[in-house]
VEXLUMVO-861768 format. One record per residue (C-alpha): residue number from 1; residue in three letters; z, y, x. Coordinates in Angstrom, 3 decimals, padded with zeros to 6 digits. Layout:
BEGIN
    i   aa        pz        py        px
  NUM  Ala         Z         Y         X
...
# end
This chain:
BEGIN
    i   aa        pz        py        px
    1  Unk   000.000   000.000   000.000
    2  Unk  -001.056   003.153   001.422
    3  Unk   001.648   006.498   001.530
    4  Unk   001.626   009.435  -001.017
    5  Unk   000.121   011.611   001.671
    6  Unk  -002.528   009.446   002.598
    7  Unk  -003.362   008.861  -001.018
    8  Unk  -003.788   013.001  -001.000
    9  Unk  -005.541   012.776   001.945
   10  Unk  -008.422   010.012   000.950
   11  Unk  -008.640   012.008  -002.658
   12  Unk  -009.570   015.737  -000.978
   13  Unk  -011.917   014.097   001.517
   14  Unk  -013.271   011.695  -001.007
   15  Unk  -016.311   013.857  -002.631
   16  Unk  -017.741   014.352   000.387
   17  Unk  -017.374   011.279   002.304
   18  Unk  -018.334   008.740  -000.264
   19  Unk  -020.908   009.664  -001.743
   20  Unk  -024.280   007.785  -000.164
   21  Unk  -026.119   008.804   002.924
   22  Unk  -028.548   011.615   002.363
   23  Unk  -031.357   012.116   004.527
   24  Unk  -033.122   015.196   004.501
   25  Unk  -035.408   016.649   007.041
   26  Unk  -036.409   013.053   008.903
   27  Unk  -038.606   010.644   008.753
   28  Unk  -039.375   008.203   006.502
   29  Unk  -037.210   005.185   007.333
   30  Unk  -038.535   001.742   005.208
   31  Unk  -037.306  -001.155   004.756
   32  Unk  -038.182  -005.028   002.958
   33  Unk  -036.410  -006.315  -000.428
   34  Unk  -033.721  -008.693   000.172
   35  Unk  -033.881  -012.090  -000.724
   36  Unk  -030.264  -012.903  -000.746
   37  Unk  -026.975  -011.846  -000.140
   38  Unk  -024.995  -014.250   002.427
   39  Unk  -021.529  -014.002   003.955
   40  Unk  -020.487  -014.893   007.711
   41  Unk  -016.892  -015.703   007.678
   42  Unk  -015.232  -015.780   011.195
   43  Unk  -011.468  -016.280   010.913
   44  Unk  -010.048  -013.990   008.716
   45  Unk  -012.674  -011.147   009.630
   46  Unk  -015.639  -010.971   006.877
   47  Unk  -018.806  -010.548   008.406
   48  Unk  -021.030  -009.199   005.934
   49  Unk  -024.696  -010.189   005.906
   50  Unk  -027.386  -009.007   003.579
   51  Unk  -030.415  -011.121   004.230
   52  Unk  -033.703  -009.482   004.643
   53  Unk  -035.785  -006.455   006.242
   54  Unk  -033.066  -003.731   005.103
   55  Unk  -030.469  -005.727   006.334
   56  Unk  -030.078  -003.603   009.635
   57  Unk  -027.748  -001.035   009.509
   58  Unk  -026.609  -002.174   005.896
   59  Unk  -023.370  -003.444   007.655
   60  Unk  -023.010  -000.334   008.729
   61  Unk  -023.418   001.408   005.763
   62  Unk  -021.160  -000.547   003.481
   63  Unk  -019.001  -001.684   005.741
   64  Unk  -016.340  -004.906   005.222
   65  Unk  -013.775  -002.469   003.917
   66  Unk  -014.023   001.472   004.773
   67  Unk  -010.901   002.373   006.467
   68  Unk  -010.106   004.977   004.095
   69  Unk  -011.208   002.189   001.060
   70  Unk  -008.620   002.170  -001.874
   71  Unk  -007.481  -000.453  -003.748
   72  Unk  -006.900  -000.606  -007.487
   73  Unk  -003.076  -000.611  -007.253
   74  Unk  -003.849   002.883  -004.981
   75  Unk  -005.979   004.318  -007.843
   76  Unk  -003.672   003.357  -010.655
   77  Unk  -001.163   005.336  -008.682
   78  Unk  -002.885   008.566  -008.566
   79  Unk  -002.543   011.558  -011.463
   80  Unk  -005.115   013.097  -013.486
   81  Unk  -004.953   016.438  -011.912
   82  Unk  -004.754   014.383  -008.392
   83  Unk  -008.401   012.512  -009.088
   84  Unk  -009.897   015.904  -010.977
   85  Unk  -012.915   017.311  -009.321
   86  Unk  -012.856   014.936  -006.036
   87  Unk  -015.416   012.070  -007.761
   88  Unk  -012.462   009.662  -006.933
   89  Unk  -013.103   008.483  -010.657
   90  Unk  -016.680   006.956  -009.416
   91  Unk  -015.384   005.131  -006.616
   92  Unk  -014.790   001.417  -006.965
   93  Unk  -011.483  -000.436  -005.719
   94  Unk  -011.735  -003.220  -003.238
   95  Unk  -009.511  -005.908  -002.185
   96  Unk  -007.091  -005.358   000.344
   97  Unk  -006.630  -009.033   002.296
   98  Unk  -007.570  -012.200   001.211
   99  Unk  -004.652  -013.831  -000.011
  100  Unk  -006.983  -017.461  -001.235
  101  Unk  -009.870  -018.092  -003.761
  102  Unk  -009.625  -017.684  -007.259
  103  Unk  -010.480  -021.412  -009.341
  104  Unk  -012.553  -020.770  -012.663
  105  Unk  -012.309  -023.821  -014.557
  106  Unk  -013.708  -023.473  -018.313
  107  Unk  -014.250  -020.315  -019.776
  108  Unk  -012.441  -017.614  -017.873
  109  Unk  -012.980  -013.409  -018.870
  110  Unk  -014.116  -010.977  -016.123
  111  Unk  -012.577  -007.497  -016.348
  112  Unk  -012.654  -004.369  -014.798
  113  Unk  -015.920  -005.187  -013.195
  114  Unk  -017.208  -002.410  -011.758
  115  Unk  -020.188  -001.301  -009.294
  116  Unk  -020.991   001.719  -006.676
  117  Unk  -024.086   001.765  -005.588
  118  Unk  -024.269   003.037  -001.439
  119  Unk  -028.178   003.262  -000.835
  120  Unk  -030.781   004.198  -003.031
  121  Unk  -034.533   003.099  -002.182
  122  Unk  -037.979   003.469  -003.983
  123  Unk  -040.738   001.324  -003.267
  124  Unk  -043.477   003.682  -001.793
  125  Unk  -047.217   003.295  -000.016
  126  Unk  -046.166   003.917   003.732
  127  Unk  -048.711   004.544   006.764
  128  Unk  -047.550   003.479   009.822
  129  Unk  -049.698   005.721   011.656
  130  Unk  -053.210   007.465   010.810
  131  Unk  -056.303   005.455   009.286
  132  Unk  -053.794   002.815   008.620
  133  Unk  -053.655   001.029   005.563
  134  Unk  -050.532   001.919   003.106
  135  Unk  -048.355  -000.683   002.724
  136  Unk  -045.795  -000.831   000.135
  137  Unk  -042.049  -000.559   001.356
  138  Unk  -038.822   000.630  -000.040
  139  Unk  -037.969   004.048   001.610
  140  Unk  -034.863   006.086   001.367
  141  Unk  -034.314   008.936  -001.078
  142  Unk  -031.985   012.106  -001.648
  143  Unk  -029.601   011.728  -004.231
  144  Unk  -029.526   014.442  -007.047
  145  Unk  -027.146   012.881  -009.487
  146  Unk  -023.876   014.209  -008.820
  147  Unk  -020.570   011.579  -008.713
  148  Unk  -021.410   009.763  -012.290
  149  Unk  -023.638   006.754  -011.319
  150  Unk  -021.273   004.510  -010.735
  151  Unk  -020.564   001.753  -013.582
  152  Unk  -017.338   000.829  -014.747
  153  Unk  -014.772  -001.490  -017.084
  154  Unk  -017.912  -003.842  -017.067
  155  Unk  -015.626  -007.557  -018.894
  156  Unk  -018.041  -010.719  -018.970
  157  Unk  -017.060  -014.495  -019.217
  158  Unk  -016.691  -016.625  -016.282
  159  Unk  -017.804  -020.368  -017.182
  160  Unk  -017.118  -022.767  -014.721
  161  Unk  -017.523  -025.883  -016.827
  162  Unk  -020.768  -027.377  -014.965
  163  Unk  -020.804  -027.478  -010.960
  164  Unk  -020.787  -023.632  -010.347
  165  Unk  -020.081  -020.488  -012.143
  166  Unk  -021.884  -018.507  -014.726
  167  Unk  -021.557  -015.550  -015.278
  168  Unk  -022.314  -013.403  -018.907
  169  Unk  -021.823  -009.547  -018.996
  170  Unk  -020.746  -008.241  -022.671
  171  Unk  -019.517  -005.048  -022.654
  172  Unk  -018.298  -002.023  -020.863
  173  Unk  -019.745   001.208  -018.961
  174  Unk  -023.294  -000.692  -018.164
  175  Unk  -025.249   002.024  -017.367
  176  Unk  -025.567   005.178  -015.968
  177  Unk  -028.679   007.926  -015.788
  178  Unk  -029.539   008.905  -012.244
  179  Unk  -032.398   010.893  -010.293
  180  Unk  -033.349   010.595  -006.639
  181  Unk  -035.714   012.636  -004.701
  182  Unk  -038.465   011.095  -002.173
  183  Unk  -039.349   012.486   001.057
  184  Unk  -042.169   014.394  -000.389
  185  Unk  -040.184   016.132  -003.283
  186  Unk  -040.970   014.123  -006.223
  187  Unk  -037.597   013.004  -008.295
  188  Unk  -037.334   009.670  -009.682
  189  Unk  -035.018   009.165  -012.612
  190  Unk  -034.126   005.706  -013.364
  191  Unk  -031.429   003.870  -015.496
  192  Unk  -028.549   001.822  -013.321
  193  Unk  -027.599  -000.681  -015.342
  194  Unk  -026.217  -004.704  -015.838
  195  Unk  -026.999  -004.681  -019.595
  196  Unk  -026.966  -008.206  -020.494
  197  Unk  -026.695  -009.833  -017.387
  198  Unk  -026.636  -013.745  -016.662
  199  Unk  -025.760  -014.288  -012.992
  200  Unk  -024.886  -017.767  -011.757
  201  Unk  -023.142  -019.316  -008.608
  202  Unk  -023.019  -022.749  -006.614
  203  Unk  -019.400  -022.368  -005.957
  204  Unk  -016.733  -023.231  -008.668
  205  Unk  -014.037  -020.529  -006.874
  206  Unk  -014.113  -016.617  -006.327
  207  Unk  -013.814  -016.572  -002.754
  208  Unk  -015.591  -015.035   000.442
  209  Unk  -018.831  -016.007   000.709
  210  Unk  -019.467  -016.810  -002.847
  211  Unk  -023.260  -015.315  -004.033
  212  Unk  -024.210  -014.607  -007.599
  213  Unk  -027.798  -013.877  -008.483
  214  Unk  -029.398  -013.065  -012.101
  215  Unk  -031.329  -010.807  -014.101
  216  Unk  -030.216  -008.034  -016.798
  217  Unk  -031.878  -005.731  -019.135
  218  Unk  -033.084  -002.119  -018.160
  219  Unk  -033.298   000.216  -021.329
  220  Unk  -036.007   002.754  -021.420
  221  Unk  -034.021   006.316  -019.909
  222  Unk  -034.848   008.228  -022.887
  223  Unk  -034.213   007.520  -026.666
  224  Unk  -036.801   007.593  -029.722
  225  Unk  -035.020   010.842  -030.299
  226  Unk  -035.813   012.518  -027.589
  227  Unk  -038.444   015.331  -027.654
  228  Unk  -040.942   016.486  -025.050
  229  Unk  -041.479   020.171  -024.319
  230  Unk  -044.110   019.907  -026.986
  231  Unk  -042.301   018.261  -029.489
  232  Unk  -043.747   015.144  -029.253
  233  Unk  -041.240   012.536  -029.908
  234  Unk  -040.542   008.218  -030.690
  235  Unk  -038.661   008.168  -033.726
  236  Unk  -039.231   012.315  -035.195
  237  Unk  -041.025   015.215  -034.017
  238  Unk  -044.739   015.746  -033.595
  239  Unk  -047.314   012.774  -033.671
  240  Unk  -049.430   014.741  -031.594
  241  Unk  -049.635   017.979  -029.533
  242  Unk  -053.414   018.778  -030.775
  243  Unk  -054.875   019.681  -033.907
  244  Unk  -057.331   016.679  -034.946
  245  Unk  -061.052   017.963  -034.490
  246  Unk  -059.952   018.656  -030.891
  247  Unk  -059.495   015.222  -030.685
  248  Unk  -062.535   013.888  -031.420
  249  Unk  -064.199   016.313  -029.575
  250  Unk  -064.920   014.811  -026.393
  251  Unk  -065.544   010.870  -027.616
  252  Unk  -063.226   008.872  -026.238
  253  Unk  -062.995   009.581  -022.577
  254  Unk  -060.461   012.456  -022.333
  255  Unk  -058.231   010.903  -025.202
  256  Unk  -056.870   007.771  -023.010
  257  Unk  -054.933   010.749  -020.787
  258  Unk  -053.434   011.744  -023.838
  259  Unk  -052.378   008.542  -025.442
  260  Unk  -049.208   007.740  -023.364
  261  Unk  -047.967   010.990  -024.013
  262  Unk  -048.648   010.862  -027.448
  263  Unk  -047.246   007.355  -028.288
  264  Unk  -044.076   007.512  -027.074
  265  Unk  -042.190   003.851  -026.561
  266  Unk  -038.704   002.604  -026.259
  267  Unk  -039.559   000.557  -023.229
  268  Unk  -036.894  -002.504  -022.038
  269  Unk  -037.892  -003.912  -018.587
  270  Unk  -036.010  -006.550  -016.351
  271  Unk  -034.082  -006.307  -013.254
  272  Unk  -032.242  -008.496  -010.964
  273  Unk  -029.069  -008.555  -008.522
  274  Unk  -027.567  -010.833  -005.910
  275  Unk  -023.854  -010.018  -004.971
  276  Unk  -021.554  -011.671  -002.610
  277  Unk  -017.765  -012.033  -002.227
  278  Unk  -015.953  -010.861   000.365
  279  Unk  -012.534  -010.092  -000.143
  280  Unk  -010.292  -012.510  -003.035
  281  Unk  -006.600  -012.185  -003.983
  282  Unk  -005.439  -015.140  -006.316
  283  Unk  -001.966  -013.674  -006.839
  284  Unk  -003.607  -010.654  -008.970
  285  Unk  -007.113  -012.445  -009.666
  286  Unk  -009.302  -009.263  -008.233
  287  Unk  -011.708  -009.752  -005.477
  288  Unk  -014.262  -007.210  -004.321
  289  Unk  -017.968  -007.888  -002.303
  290  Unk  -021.417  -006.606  -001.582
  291  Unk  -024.492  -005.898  -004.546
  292  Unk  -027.931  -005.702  -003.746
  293  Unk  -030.070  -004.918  -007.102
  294  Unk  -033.592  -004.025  -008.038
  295  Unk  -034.718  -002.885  -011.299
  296  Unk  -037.582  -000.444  -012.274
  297  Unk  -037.532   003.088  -012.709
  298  Unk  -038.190   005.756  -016.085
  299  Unk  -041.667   005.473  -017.475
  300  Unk  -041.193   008.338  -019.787
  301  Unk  -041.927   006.229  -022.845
  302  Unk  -044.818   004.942  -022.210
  303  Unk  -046.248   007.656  -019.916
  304  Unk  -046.429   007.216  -016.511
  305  Unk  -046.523   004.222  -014.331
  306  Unk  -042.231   003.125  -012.663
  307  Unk  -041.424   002.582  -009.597
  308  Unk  -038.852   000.153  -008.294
  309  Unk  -035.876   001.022  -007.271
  310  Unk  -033.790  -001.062  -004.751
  311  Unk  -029.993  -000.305  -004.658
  312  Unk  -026.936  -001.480  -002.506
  313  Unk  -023.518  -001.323  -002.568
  314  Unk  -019.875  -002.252  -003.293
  315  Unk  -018.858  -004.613  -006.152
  316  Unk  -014.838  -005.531  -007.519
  317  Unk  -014.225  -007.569  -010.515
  318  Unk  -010.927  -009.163  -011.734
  319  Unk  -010.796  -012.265  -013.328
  320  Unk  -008.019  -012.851  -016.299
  321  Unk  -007.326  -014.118  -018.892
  322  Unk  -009.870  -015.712  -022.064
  323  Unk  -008.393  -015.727  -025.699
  324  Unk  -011.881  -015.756  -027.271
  325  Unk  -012.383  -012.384  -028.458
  326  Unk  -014.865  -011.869  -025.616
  327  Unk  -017.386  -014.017  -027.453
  328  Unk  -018.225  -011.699  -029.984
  329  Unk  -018.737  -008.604  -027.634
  330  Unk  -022.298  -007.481  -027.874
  331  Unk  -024.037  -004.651  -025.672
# end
């Protein structure tokens, strides 16, 4: 358990210190999608190893536990007034020490599950050098959300009635808008979320080096009531922005540029996520790890093309107790 002071300490310095790496002014730095997320254990150290091209310097990034990390006993500790204004409220807890793994036998609910992305990427066409071909590859990006994007109070069910563990998400803070900025100025806005997710495991116990992988829904980033600056809109507004003998004017041709923003659509993609284990206590049944997702980015119903959107960070979840309510939460 960390002091008072250091508590007051880790809360002033917190807005600026955790929020993800910006990098402005330098070159574009790219980097492959992961295939999995892995754990080295050596001793009682936890080695943390993202598989893949990005993998270098993700260590670094994350880190096993920051030395300035707090836990959720740390958080519970601190006052309103004390976590006002510092974005300590988007940070995620992580384990202190592993104390041993956490058994999920049967059905078993997941609570306070919550997730902070580090790193956000889009998938761009890169040139190495001139007359080279673009190739795609995942570059970083300026965050221009402010602290809100994390995702929190996320409760699931744990089933560990076959060989490993599956996992179902029901319920909680399970999404979150954001907007990053590429190297060249151009903002992508994009929806974090776990909505629905399904994410299965080998292992019948919570402990380090456990993986997860699974996909989840992505809700379109805009509602049918949501109107463009013309009024243009899904569910009400305008049906078009033109009067109807300028759109027949031309044929066909020019009208297939118009269409998308005419039509509007409530679009629901698919992501997926692999996270990893590091840290488990069984006394209090939290444990905290490593999340490496993809998912694709706003379309503006309908209009314009996404991009995906590769993100990395911290993960903590606790697991408790199942009396069956949990069953009947819906997203």
């Amino acid at each position: 358990m960390f002091t008072r002071a250091f508590l007051a300490a880790a809360v002033v310095a917190s807005a600026a210190a955790f929020q993800p790496v910006l990098r402005v002014g330098v070159p574009v730095k790219a980097s492959q999608r992961a295939g999995v997320c892995d754990v080295a254990m050596k001793g009682e150290a936890a080695s943390k190893v993202l598989l893949g091209g990005f993998a270098l310097g993700a260590a670094a990034l994350i880190g096993v536990q920051d030395a300035s990390a707090l836990t959720s006993a740390d958080l519970r500790s601190l006052t309103y007034q004390e976590i006002k204004g510092t974005g300590v409220a988007n940070r995620c807890p992580e384990v202190a020490d592993n104390t041993g793994p956490i058994l999920v036998t049967g059905k078993t609910g997941m609570k306070d599950m919550c997730l902070e992305p580090k790193s956000f990427q889009i998938e761009e066409d890169v040139k190495g050098k001139k007359g080279d071909v673009a190739k795609k590859q995942f570059v970083d990006t300026k965050l221009m959300t402010r602290a809100t994007y994390s995702l929190s109070g996320i409760e699931g069910i744990l089933d560990g009635a076959g060989s490993g563990i599956k996992f179902s998400e029901k319920g909680g803070i399970d999404y979150a808008p954001a907007t990053v900025q590429l190297p060249g100025g151009e903002r992508v806005p994009f929806m974090f979320t776990i909505k629905e997710l399904v994410a299965a495991s080998d292992s019948s116990e919570m402990k380090p080096g456990t993986t997860f992988s699974g996909n989840f829904k992505v809700p379109s980033y805009r509602s049918g009531l949501f109107l463009d600056p013309k009024g243009r809109g899904g569910t009400t507004g305008y049906d078009m922005a033109q009067g109807l003998p300028g759109m027949q004017a031309d044929g066909a041709e020019g009208q297939d540029e118009l269409a998308g923003e005419t039509n509007k659509v409530f679009q629901v993609t698919e992501g997926s996520i692999e996270f990893a284990v590091t840290k488990a206590d069984q006394q209090t049944g939290e444990w905290s790890g490593v999340f490496v997702s993809e998912q694709l980015s706003d379309t503006d119903m309908g209009s314009k093309a996404p991009k995906k959107v590769l993100l990395k960070g911290i993960i903590f979840g606790r697991v408790a107790g199942f009396d069956g309510t949990e069953e009947y939460k819906t997203n």
